[in-house]
N, C-alpha and C positions, 0 to 999 in steps of 0.2 A: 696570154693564158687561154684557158679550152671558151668555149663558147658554148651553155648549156641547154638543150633541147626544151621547151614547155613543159613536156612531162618529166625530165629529170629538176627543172627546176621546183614543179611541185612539189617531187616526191621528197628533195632535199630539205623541206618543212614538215615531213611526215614520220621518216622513218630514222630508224636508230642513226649514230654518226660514228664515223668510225675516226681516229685524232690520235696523232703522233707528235709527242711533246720529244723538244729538246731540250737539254740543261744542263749547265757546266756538270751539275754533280748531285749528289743527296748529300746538301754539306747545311748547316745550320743556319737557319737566320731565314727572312720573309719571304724569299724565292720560294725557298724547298714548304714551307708552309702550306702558300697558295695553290702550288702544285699540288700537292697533295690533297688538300680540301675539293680545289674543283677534279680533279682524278674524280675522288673517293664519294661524291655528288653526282657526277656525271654514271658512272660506273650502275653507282644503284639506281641510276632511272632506266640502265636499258643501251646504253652508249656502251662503243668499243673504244679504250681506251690505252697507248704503250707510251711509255716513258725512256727513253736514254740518256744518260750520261755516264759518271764516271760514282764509284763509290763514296760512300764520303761519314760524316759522322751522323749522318741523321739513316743510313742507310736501315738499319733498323726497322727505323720506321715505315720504311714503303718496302722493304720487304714481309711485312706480314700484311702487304694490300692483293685484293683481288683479282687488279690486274697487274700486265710483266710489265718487268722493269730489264733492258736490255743495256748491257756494259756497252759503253760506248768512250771513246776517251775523246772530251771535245776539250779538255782544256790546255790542250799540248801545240806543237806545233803542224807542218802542213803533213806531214808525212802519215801522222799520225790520225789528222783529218782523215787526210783521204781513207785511210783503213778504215775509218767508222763511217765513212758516205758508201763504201764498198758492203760494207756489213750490212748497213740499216738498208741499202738499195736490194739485198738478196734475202729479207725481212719480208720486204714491199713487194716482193715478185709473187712472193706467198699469199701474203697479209694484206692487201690494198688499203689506203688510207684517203678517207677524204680532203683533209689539210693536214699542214704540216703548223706547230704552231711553237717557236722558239724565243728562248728566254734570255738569250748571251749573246755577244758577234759574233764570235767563235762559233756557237750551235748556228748561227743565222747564215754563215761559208757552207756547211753541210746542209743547213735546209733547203738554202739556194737551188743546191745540186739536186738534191731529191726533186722539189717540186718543179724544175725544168725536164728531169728525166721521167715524172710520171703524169707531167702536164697537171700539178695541186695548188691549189691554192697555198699562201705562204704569207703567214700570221707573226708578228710580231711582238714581244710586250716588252714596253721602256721600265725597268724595274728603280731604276736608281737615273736621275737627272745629275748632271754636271760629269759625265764621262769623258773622256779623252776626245777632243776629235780636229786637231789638229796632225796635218803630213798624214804617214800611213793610216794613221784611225781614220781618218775621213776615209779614206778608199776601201779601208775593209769593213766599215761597216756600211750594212745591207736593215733597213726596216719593214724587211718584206714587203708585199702585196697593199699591205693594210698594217698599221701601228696602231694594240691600243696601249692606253697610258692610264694609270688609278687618278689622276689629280691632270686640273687645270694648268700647275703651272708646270710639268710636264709636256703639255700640249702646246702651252709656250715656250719654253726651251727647244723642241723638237721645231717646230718653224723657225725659231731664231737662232739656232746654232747647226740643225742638219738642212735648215730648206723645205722642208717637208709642207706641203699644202692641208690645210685645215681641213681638205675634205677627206687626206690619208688618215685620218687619225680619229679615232674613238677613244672617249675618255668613258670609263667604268671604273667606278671605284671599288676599294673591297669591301666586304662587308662582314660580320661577324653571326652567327646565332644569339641572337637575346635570351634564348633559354640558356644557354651553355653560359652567357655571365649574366646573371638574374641581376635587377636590383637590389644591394644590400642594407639592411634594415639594422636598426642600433642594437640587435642582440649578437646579430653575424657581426657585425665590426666587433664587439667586446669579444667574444669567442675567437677571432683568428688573430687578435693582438696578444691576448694571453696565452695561444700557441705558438705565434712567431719571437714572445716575451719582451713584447711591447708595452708601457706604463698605460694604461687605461686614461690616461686625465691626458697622452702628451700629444702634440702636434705632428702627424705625421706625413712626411715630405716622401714619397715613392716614386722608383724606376726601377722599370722592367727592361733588359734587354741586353746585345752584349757588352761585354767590356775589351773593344776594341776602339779601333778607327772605323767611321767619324764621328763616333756616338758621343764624344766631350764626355765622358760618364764621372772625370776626374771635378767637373765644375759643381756636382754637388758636395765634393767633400772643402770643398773653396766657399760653398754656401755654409755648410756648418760651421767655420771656422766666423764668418763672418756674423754668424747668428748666435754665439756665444750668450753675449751678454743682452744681447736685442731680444731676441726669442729661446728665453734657457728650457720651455720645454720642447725644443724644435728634435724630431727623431726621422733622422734617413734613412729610410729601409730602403735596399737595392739587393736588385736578385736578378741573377744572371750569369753567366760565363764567359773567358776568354780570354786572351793573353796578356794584359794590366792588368789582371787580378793580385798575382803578385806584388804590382806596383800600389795599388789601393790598400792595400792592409799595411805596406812599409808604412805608406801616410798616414795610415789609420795611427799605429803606434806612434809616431814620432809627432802628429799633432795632437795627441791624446785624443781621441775623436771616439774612441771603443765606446764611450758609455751613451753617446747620441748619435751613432752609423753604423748598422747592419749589415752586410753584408751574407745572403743567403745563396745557394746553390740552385740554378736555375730546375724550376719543375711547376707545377700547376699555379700557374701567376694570380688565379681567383683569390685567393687568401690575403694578397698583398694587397691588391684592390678594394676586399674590403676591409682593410684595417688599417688604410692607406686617408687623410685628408683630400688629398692633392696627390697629383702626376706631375712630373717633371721631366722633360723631354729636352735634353740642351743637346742636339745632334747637327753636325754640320750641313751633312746632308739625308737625305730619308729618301725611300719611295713614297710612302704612305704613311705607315707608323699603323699596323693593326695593334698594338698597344694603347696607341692612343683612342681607338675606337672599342676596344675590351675595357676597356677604365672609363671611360664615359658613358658604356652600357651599364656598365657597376653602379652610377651614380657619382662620378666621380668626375670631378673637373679637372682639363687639364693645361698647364702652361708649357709653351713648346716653340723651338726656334721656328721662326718663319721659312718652311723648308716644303717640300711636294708634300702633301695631304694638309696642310694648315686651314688652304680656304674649305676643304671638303669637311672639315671636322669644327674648325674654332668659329663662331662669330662672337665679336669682341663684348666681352666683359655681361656676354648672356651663356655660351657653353666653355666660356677659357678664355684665355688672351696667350697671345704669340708675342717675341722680342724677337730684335736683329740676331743674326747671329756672331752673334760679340759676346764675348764671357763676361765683361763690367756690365753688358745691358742685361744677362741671362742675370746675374746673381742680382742688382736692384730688383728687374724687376720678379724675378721669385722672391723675395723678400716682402714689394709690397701684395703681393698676392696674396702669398699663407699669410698676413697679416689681419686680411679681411676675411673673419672666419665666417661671417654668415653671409659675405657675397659665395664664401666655396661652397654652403648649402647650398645656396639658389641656383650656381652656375650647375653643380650636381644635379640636382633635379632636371633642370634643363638638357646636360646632356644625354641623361637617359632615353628624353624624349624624343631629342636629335637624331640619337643614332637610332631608335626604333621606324622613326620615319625615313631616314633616308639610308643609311648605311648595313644594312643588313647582307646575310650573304644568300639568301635567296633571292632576292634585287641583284646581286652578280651575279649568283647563276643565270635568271633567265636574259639578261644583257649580253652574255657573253657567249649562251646558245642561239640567242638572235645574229648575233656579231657572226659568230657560225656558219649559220645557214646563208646568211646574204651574202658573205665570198664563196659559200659552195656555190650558190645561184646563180652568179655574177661573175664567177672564178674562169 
């Protein structure tokens, strides 16, 4: 890569930045999130900001952002690539970019290209650990210039499954606004249970997020089956979307579950959190889980397979506790968790304070504008 003069190296801690994001798509779930948030952060400080991929269900939403969103099809085959390295390079003839910075392997083939043909830096972020990477996936994937990762044990996977040296790799975690999920106080918990029509007195077990693969979403309704007669006021609120959902209501009726598991349509997850006891996270695999750090901003503790973001969020039996990911280990030990109801005050309070110290998303902004400028510097 280029080799930058003293004065461009200054200047690239000075002035605006100009960032070309890849991404399979504006499709739902914690990619398209992230992207959107640092976009829509960067954007309002003063930064040039373009986005490509493919449309998708979230498209919605980054089409009413300030900056372009340019059609790009990364998540097809080669032919199809190249037509979008060919587009976004006749973008860049125009539009210069200081890095290029992608989110898929597929965007990471076309990033490649870009920043060989405009001499850029080329930024990668590990979104999800345990990817494919045996035969062809070893060969096609590319971790750019520089990988970063939200969690430690990303940064261990990435050395022990791609090779990668410790010194490629920047771990940044994500972070949330504290205002945007305040801590909730015992008037807000009785107020969003009597609107979600939740019993005021019951135990409530919550999850947020989708109902696909590998999110295990079905091992809470294996928890209430299991908590019948153990914990009869035990109430599962889940709220979310996705292709099980059909499957979850079949089981809802056929174990009679309707009068102790909810099921809500995914939209403003504050209200669940506060009317929520506990979090429950039985996911196979995770990148982070900003879930898990919106629910502990709340005040709210949470229990979650031991997956990427665990060590960054749980220390044990002070902001949560983590199981294997095993289904008999998830439902014990969510069992004895909601059992100790003034350890979940304590651990609650606790994570409030957790995530205010460390997990915030102004702490990933300015990491991630540092991460920035030092491959522009260096690039």
């Amino acid at each position: 890569m280029k080799q930058t003069s003293p004065t461009m190296a200054d200047n690239a801690f000075e002035r605006p930045l100009k960032i070309l994001h890849l991404t399979a798509g504006s499709d739902t779930g914690g990619v398209s999130r992230y992207l959107f948030d640092l976009c829509q952060a960067m954007h309002s400080q003063g930064h040039d900001v373009v986005v490509a991929g493919q449309r998708g269900a979230w498209n919605p939403l980054f089409g009413k952002a300030n900056w372009p969103w340019l059609e790009a099809p990364l998540k097809r085959g080669y032919l199809a690539l190249r037509r979008s390295a060919a587009r976004l390079a006749r973008h860049l003839d125009k539009h210069p970019v200081d890095l290029v910075h992608v989110h898929y392997r597929k965007a990471a083939i076309v990033g490649r290209w870009l920043a060989r043909r405009f001499d850029i830096p080329l930024l990668f972020t590990l979104h999800l650990t345990g990817i494919p990477m045996r035969g062809l996936w070893r060969w096609f994937s590319d971790f750019g210039d520089h990988t970063h990762v939200p969690s430690q044990m990303a940064r261990q996977w990435l050395m022990d499954c791609a090779n990668l040296d410790s010194d490629m790799i920047t771990v940044i975690p994500h972070g949330i606004d504290p205002q945007t999920f305040p801590i909730a106080d015992q008037q807000q918990r009785s107020e969003s249970r009597r609107a979600l029509g939740v019993a005021e007195d019951a135990l409530v077990a919550a999850y947020v997020g989708r109902f696909d693969e590998p999110k295990n979403e079905a091992w809470l309704l294996d928890l209430a089956v299991a908590c019948r007669r153990r914990m009869p006021r035990l109430h599962v609120l889940m709220m979310g979307q996705g292709p099980h959902e059909p499957v979850l209501r079949r089981r809802m009726a056929l174990d009679a579950l309707t009068d102790c598991v909810s099921i809500l349509p995914y939209s403003d997850p504050l209200p669940v959190y506060r009317a929520a006891d506990a979090v429950l996270l039985p996911s196979s695999h995770e990148g982070f889980s900003l879930v898990t750090t919106e629910a502990m901003s709340v005040g709210r503790p949470v229990l979650r397979t031991a997956t990427a973001g665990t060590a960054e969020h749980i220390i044990e039996g002070v902001t949560g506790r983590s199981v294997p990911v095993d289904h008999d280990a998830f439902v014990r030990g969510a069992v004895a968790f909601l059992e100790d109801q003034q350890g979940l005050i304590r651990m609650g309070q606790a994570s409030a304070r957790h995530v205010r110290g460390h997990l915030t998303f102004q702490r990933q902004l300015a990491s991630t504008l540092s991460l920035y400028r030092r491959m522009i510097r260096t690039g």
